[in-house]
C-alpha positions in Angstrom: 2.6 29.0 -25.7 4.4 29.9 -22.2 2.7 28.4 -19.5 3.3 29.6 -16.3 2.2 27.3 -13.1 2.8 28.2 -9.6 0.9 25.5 -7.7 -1.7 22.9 -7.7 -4.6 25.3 -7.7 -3.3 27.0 -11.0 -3.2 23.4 -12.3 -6.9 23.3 -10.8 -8.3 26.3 -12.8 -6.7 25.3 -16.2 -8.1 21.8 -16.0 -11.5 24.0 -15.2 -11.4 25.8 -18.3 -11.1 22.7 -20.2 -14.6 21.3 -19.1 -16.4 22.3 -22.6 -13.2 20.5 -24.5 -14.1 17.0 -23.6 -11.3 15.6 -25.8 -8.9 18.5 -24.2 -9.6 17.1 -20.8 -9.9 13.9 -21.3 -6.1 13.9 -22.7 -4.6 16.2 -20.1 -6.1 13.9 -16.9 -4.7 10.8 -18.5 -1.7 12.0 -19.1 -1.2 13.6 -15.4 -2.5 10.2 -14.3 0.2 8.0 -16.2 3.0 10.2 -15.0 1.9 9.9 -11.4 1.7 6.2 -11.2 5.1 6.2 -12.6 6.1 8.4 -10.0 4.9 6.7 -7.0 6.4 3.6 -7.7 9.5 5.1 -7.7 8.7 7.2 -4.8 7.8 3.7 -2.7 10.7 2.4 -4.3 13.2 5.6 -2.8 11.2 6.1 0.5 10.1 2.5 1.6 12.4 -0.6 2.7 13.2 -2.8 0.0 9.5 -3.4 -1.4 8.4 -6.1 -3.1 7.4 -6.0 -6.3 3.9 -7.6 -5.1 3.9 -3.8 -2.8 4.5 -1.7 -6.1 2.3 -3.9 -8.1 -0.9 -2.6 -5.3 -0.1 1.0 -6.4 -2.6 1.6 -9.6 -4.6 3.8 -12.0 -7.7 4.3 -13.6 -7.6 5.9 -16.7 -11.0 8.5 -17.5 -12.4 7.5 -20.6 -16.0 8.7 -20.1 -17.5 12.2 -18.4 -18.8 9.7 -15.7 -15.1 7.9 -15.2 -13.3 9.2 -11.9 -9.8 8.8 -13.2 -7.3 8.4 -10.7 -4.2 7.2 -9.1 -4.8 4.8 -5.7 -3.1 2.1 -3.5 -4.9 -1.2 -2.7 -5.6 -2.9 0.6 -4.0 -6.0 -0.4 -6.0 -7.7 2.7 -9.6 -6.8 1.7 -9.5 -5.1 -1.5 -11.2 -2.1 -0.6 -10.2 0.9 -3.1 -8.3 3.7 -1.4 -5.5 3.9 1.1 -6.6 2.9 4.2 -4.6 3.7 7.3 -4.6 0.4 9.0 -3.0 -1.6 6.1 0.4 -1.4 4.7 0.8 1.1 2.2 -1.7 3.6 4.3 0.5 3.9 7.4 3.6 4.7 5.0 1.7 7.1 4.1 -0.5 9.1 6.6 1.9 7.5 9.4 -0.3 5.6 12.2 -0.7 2.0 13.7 -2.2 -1.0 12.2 -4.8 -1.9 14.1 -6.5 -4.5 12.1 -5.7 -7.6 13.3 -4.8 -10.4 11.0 -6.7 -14.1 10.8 -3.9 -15.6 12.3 -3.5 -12.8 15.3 -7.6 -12.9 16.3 -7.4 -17.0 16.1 -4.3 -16.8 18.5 -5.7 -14.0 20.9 -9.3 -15.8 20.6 -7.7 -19.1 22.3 -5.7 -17.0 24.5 -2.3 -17.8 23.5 -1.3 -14.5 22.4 -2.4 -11.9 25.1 -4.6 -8.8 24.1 -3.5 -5.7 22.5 -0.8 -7.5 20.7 0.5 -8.5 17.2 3.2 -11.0 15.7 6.0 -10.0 13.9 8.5 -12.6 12.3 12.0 -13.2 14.3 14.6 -12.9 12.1 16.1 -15.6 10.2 12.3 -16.6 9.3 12.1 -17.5 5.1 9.5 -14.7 4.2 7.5 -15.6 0.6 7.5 -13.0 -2.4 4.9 -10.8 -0.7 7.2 -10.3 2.1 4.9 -12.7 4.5 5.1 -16.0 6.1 3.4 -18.5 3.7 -0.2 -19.0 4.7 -0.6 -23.3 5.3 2.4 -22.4 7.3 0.6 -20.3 9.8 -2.3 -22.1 9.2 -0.5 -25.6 10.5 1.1 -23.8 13.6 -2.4 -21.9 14.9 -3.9 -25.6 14.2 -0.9 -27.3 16.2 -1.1 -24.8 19.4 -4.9 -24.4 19.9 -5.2 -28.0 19.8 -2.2 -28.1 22.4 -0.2 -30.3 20.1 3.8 -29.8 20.3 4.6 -30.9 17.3 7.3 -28.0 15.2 5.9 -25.0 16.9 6.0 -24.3 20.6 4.7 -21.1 22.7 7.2 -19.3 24.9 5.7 -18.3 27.9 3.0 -18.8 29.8 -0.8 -17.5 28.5 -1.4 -14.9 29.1 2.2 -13.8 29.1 3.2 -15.6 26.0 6.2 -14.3 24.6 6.5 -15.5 20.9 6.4 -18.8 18.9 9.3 -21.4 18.5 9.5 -23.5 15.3 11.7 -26.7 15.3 13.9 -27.3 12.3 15.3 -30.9 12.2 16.2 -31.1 15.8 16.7 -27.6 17.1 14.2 -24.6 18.2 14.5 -21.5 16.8 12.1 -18.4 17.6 9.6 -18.4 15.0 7.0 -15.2 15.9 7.4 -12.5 18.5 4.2 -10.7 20.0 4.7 -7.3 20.2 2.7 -3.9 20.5 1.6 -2.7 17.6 4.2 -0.6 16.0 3.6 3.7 15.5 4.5 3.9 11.8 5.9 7.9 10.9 5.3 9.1 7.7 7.7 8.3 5.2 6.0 7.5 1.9 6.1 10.6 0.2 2.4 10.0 -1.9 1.0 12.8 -2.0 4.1 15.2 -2.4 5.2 13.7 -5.1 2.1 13.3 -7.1 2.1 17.7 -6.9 5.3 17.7 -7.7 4.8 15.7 -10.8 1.4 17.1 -11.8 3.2 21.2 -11.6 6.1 19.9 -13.2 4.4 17.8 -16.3 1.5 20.2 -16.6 2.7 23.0 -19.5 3.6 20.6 -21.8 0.5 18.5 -20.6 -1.4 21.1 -21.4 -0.1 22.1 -24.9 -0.3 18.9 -25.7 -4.1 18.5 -24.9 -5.0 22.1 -27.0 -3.6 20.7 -29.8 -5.5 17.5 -29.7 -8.3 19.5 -29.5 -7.7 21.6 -32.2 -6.9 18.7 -34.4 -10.4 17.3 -33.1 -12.0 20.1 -34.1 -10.5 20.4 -37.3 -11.4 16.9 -38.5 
C-alpha cells in the first residue's frame, strides 16, 4: 500500500476515515502518541539547556483506550499540576516564548514584607548548589525568608536598602557570598521546538502507522 502524505491535514482526513474502525483508530493514535513523546524529550533534550531529568520526566502521555479517552501528548506545570502547557511555568515559556509571571511562595513572602521591591523576581548567583530539579532546596529558602522577615542576621543578609534591595547574601563558615539576585522578570524567546516536532513525527511515522493499523483491523475482523 503507498501512502502518500503531504501535511498534517492529510494525516487529519485519514485518521477521519478510520472513525467506524474503532480498533484501526485506536492503534494508529497510540502509536502517533508513543512516537511523539519520544520525540519531545529528545527535542527538550537538543533545544533546551542541559535539562534535568525531573524537566523531561514533566513531559507525558495518555494513551486512548476508550471512544471517551482524549489521548494525548502534554507538559506538566510542575508548580500546580494543572494539565497543559501553561505559559507562565517553565516548559510553557520554552515553548510559546513569554515571561513568567507567576510569582513563586518564596518571591510573594519576600515582596509582601517588602524586602524584595515590586515587579521583581530572584534568580540564583552563580556558584549557588542547585538540587536535582535544578532549584534551591526548599527548608533552604524557607530558613532565609524566616531569618530576614524576622530581621534576624544570622547566614543570610539583604544587600541594599528596601525598597532598593539588591539580592541576598549567604554566609558560608566565615565569608559572604551573594546568595539570590532580584531581577526583572526575564522575556523567554521561543526555543523548544514542541509543536514542530510532534508534525514532523506524526507525517513522518504516519504510512507505516497507518498500514499497520488496517491490518490490525483486518485481523480483528477476521477473528
Amino acid at each position: 500500500m503507498a501512502i502518500e502524505v503531504r501535511g498534517i491535514d492529510d494525516v487529519n482526513r485519514m485518521l477521519a476515515s478510520l472513525a467506524d474502525l474503532p480498533v484501526a483508530l485506536r492503534y494508529a493514535k497510540n502509536a502517533l502518541i508513543a512516537r511523539v513523546w519520544e520525540a519531545e524529550k529528545t527535542q527538550a533534550m537538543m533545544d533546551m539547556d542541559r535539562p534535568k531529568p525531573f524537566t523531561l520526566s514533566q513531559i507525558l502521555y495518555d494513551r486512548k483506550e476508550t471512544d471517551a479517552d482524549l489521548g494525548r501528548v502534554w507538559v506538566r506545570d510542575p508548580f500546580l499540576n494543572n494539565i497543559g502547557a501553561d505559559e507562565s511555568t517553565y516548559h510553557g515559556v520554552n515553548i510559546l516564548g513569554g515571561t513568567r509571571d507567576r510569582l513563586k511562595a518564596s518571591e510573594v513572602a519576600l515582596q509582601a514584607a517588602g524586602l524584595m521591591p515590586h515587579g521583581y523576581v530572584w534568580a540564583p548567583a552563580s556558584g549557588v548548589r542547585l538540587d536535582t530539579y535544578g532549584n534551591i532546596g526548599g527548608t533552604t529558602i524557607q530558613k532565609m525568608v524566616s531569618d530576614l522577615k524576622g530581621g534576624v542576621r544570622g547566614n543570610f543578609f539583604l544587600m541594599g536598602t528596601p525598597p532598593r534591595t539588591l539580592g541576598v547574601f549567604i554566609k558560608v563558615e566565615d565569608s559572604w557570598y551573594p546568595f539570590l539576585w532580584f531581577v526583572p522578570p526575564r522575556q523567554y524567546s521561543q526555543r523548544f521546538d514542541f509543536y514542530g516536532r510532534a508534525f514532523q513525527e506524526i507525517e513522518y511515522h504516519w504510512p507505516r502507522i497507518y498500514e499497520e493499523a488496517m491490518d490490525r483491523a483486518l485481523q480483528a475482523a477476521g477473528s
